[in-house]
N, C-alpha and C positions, 0 to 999 in steps of 0.2 A: 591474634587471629583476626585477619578483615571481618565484619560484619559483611551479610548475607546483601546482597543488591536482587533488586527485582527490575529489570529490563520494561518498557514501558515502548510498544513498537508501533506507530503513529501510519499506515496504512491508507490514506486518504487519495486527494490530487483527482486530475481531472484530465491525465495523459496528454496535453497539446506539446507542449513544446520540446520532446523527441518522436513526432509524428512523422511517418507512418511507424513506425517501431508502436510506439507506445500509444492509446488510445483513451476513449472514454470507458469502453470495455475491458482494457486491461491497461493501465495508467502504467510507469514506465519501473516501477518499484517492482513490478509482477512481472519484468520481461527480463530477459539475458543481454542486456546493452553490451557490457565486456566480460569474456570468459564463459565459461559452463554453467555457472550460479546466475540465478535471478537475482536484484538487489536487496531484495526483503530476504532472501536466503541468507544472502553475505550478511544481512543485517543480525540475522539470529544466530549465525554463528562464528556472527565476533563474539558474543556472550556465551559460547556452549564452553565456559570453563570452569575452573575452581572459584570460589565465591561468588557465584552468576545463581539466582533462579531461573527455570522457566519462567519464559515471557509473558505480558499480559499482552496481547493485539487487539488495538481496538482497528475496526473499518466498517466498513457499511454492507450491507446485506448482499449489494452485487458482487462483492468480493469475499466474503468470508469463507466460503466450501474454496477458493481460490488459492486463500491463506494457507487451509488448512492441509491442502493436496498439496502446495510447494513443504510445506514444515515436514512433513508425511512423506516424500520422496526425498527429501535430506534426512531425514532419520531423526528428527526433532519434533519435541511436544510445546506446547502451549500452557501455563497456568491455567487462562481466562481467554476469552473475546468477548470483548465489548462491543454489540452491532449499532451502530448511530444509526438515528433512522431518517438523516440528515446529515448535510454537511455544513460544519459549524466551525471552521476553524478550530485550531490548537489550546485556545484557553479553553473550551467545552471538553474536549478528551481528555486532555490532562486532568483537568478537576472529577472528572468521573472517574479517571483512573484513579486517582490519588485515595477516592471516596469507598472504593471496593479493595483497595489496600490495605488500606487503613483499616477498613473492617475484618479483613481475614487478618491483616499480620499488624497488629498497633507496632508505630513507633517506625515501621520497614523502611530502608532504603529504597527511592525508586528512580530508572536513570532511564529520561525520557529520549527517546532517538528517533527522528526520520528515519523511513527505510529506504530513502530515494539517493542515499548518500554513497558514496566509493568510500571507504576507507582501508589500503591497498595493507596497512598494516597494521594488523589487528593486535599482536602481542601492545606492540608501542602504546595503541591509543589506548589499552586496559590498562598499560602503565598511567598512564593521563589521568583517568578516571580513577583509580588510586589515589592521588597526590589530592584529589576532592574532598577523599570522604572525613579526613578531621574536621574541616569546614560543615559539611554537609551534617555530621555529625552533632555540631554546635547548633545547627538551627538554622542556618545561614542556607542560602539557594545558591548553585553554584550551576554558570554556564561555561560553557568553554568554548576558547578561541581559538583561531587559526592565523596563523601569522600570514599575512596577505606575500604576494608574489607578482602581483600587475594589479593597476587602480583599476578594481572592478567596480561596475555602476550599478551590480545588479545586486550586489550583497548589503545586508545593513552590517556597518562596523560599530564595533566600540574603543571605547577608552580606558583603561588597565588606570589604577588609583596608587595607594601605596602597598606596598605588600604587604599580608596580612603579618600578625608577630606570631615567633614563634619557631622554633626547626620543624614542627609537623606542615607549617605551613609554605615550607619553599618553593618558590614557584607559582607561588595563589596570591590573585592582588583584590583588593577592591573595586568594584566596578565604578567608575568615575563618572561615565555617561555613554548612554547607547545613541546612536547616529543612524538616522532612516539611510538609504538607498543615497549615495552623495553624488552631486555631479562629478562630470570625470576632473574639472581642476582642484576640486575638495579630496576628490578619492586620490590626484596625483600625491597633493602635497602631506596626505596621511602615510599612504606610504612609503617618502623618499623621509618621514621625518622619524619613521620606523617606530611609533610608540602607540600604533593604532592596530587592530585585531579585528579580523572576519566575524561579527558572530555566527556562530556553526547550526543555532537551534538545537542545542543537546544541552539539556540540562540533568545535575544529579539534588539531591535533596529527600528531605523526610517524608512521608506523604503528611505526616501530621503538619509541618513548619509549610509545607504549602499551601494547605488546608489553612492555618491563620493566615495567610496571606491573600488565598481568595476571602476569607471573612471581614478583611480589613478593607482591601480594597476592590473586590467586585462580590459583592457578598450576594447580588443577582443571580450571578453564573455558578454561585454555589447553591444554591435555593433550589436553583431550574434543574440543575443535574444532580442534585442530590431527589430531589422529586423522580426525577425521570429515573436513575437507580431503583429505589424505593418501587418503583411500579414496574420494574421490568419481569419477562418471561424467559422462560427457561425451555431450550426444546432440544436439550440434549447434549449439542455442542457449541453452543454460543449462547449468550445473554444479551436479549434483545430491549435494548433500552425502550420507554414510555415515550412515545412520539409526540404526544401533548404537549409534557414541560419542554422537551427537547424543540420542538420546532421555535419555543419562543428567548431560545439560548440566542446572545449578539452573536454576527459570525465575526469575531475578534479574536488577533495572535494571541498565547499566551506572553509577549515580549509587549503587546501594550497593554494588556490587563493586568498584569503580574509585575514583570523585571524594570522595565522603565518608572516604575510605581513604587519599587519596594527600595529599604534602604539598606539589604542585609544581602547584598546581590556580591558576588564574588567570582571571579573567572581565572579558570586554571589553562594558560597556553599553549597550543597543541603543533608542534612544528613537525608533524610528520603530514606525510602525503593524504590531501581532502580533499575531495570535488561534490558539490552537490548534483553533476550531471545534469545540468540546468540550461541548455542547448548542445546541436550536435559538435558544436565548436570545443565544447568541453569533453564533449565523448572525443576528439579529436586527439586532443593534452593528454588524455587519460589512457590512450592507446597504446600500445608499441608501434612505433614506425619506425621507417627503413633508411638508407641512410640521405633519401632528397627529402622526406620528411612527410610520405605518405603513410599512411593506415589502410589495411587492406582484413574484411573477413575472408573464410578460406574460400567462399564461392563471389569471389572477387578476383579481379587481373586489374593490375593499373601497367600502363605504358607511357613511358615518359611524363610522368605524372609529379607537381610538385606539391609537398604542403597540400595535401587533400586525403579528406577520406571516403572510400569506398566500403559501403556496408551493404552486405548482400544476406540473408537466412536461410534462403529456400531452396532444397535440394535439385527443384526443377528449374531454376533461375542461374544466371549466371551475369555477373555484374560487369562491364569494361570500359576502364576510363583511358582516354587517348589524350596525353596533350594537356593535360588539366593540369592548373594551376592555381590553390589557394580556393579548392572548390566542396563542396559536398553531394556526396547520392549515395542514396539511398533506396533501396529495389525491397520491395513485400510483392507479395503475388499481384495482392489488387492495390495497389498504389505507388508511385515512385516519387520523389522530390531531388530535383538539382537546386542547390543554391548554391554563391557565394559562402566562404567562412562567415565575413565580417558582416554577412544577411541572416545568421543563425536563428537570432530572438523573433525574424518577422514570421517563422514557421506555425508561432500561434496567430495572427495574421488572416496567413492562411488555412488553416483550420476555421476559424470563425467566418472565413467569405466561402469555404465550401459548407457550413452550415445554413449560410443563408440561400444558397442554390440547391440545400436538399439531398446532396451527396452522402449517401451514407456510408464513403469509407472516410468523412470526419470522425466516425465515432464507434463505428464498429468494424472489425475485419470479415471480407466477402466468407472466408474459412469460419466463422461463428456467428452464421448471417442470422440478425438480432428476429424474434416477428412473436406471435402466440404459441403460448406451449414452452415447456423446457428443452433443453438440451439446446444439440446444434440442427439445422435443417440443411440436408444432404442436397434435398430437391423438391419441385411443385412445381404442379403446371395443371391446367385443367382439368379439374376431377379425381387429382393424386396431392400426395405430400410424404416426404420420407424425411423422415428425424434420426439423428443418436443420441441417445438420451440415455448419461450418465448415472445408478438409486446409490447411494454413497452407503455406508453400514446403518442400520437405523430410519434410513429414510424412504419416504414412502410416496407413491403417485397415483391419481384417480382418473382414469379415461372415460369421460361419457360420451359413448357415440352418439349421435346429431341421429335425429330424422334425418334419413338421406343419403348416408355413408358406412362405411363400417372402417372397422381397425383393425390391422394383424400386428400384435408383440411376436418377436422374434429375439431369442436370448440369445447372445453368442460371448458374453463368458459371466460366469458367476452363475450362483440360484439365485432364483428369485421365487416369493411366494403370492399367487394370483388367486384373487377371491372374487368368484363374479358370481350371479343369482346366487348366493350363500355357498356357493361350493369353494373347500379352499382347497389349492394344488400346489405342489412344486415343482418348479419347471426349471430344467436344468440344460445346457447347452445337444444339441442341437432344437431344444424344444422352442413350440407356440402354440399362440393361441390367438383365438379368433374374439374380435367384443364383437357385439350384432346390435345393429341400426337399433336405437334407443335404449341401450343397457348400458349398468358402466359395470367397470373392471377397477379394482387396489392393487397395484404393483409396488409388495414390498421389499426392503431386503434386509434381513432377519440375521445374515452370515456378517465376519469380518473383513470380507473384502468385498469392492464396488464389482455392482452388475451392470451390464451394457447390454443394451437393448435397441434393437432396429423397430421403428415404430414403420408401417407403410398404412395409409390412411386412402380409403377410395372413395368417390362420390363424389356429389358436386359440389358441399360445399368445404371438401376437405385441407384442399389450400389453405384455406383461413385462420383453421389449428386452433377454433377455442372451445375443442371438446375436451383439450387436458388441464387439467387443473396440480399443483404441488402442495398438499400437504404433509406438515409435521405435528407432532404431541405438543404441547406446551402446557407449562405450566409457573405458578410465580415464584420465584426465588424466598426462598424465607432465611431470617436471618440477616437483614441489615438493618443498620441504624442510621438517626440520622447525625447530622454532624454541625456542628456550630465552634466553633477552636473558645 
């Protein structure tokens, strides 16, 4: 019987380059690029099988209630989340992953994955992942490859060694040497000499054998994150790492802190269908098209259209390309981009010259317009402010009204329980209440399903929105240790 793997779901990124699709607010792992699933979804369950645990997900605190609502509407749980209180690159999450593994399950399998990846066929690559774990089992770190298709300039490749010995090991080589990002005459003649490999950033391994690995060679970033572990809170649903040790982690890949460094690296290769969705040129590849070689969503029309994609989402929007050839568009409510294919990569580009103009659909969507206060803001204008404002199970909000203004809660689905001058209530759909100019109000929610709340705020200085405040319980995790291999 295979040993038990523990899935290891890497949640990070910083949304630029499938913009407007993907953002800073919701980076492109959390959207539905192709299909019904978002890619963090597809990512969890490629693993919802036999010998798979629940996942650990680590990501950062703007995104964790994010994580947990897509896992929750696919019908999947979570081991752990790990919340960085930073972004620190993939040697930092790995090693904390590996550090609260190791602590709950010595010895565990752990198979670390982007979620920003396509992998169209999921039995296959758990065959892949397979063919790892006698390696992985010995001690050995094992990444896997993708057999390249076009000299691509944006991936790092590698170099496959002798294969290891063995019938367990068929199809598992040595890693001979990893290759940064190559120009394209390096990248042609890797490919046409066919002995060269995409690396994928998926790694399987022990958490204990990586753990010597960070001791050996960055015994820093084991230090920092084993500290920041060690000090982390607990407030329920997530484990909020110590932001202290964490802010002074390097922000370094685990592929230069780890693989490039280690001498026990092994790569098992993956010739089924990969894409990391690494511009829309690639969402392009990864599409179904037609037969001149268009991509269309369904609130799309192409006419006479070659070799181009047209991506539309929005029920009120309607996309139409005339005539285009070898192009891309892309239509959100508040934002549109046409480029060229072969202009895909300049898309971060442009996201970084509309950050310097102040734009703020570089980073936010007008639909979850960012400002004070939780939730989303419906509207504001002089003297008013309307919010919806999501209390998830367990979680709780504080509204103090301002001198000057006052606040009406308006429940329209879920209870929720409301404690102002010491009185506590339950208030249930069609119900409200009123907070009064310098009081505050606790809106909890007590039940299993999320409450929705219309918040409408008046006065003058109610725009502004910083009389709501978000708390949770917390408290310190006990029971870990620390780790030295």
């Amino acid at each position: 019987m295979s040993p038990l793997i523990h899935p290891v779901l890497l949640c990070g990124g910083s949304g630029t380059r499938l913009w407007p699709l993907s953002r800073q607010s919701e980076p492109k792992q959390f959207a539905k690029v192709i299909g019904d699933e978002t890619l963090f979804q597809s990512t969890a369950g490629r693993f919802a099988a036999e010998n798979f645990a629940p996942p650990i997900v680590v990501t950062s605190a703007n995104f964790c209630d994010l994580a947990l609502d897509q896992l929750r509407a696919a019908d999947m749980v979570c081991a752990e989340v790990l919340v960085e209180p930073a972004q620190r690159n993939t040697a930092a999450a790995v090693c904390v992953s590996a550090l609260s593994l190791e602590a709950r399950h010595p010895g565990a399998l752990m198979l670390v994955c982007p979620t920003d990846h396509r992998i169209a066929d999921a039995p296959r690559f758990r065959e892949a992942v397979q063919r790892g774990i006698p390696e992985a089992c010995k001690g050995n770190l094992v990444t896997f490859g993708i057999w390249p298709d076009r000299p691509e300039t944006g991936y790092g490749w590698l170099e496959p060694g002798e294969s290891v010995s063995g019938a367990t090991g068929a199809g598992v080589h040595r890693v001979k040497a990893f290759i940064e990002k190559p120009p394209l005459a390096k990248a042609q003649d890797m490919l046409s000499g066919r002995l060269h490999l995409w690396n994928s950033g998926i790694f399987l391994f022990r958490a204990s054998s990586i753990l010597n690995a960070y001791a050996m060679h960055a015994p820093h970033v084991l230090d920092l994150a084993n500290a920041s572990l060690q000090g982390a809170t607990h407030d329920g649903k997530s484990r909020q790492l110590a932001s202290g040790p964490w802010e002074n982690l390097p922000n370094i890949s685990i592929d230069y802190a780890i693989m490039e460094k280690a001498e026990n690296v092994c790569v098992v290769p993956y010739d089924g269908a990969w894409s990391d969705l690494g511009d829309w040129e690639a969402v392009w590849r990864e599409s179904a098209r037609d037969a001149s070689g268009t991509a269309t969503t369904s609130r799309a029309t192409a006419i006479d259209c070659r070799n181009t994609l047209l991506h539309a989402v929005s029920d009120d929007q309607r996309l139409v390309g005339i005539g285009l050839d070898d192009m891309i568009a892309v239509a959100m409510p508040d934002a549109v981009i046409v480029a060229r294919k072969s202009r895909a990569q300049d898309v971060r580009r442009a996201v970084e010259q509309m950050k310097s103009e102040g734009a703020p659909q570089a980073g936010f969507r007008a639909t979850a317009k960012q400002g004070p206060g939780p939730g989303e803001q419906l509207a504001s204008g002089p003297g008013f402010a309307v919010r919806h404002i999501v209390v998830r199970p367990g979680d709780e909000h504080v509204f103090d009204a301002q001198l000057g203004h006052t606040a009406h809660l308006i429940i329209v689905e879920g209870v929720a329980r409301i404690t102002q001058n010491g009185n506590v209530t339950r208030i249930a759909v069609p119900g409200a209440v009123r907070v009064s100019t310098g009081t505050s109000c606790r809106l909890e929610n007590p039940g299993t399903a999320s409450v929705s709340v219309i918040m409408v705020r008046a006065g003058d200085t109610a725009s502004a929105g910083g009389d709501v405040r978000h708390e949770n319980s917390r408290h310190t995790t006990p029971g870990m240790k620390s780790w030295r291999g």
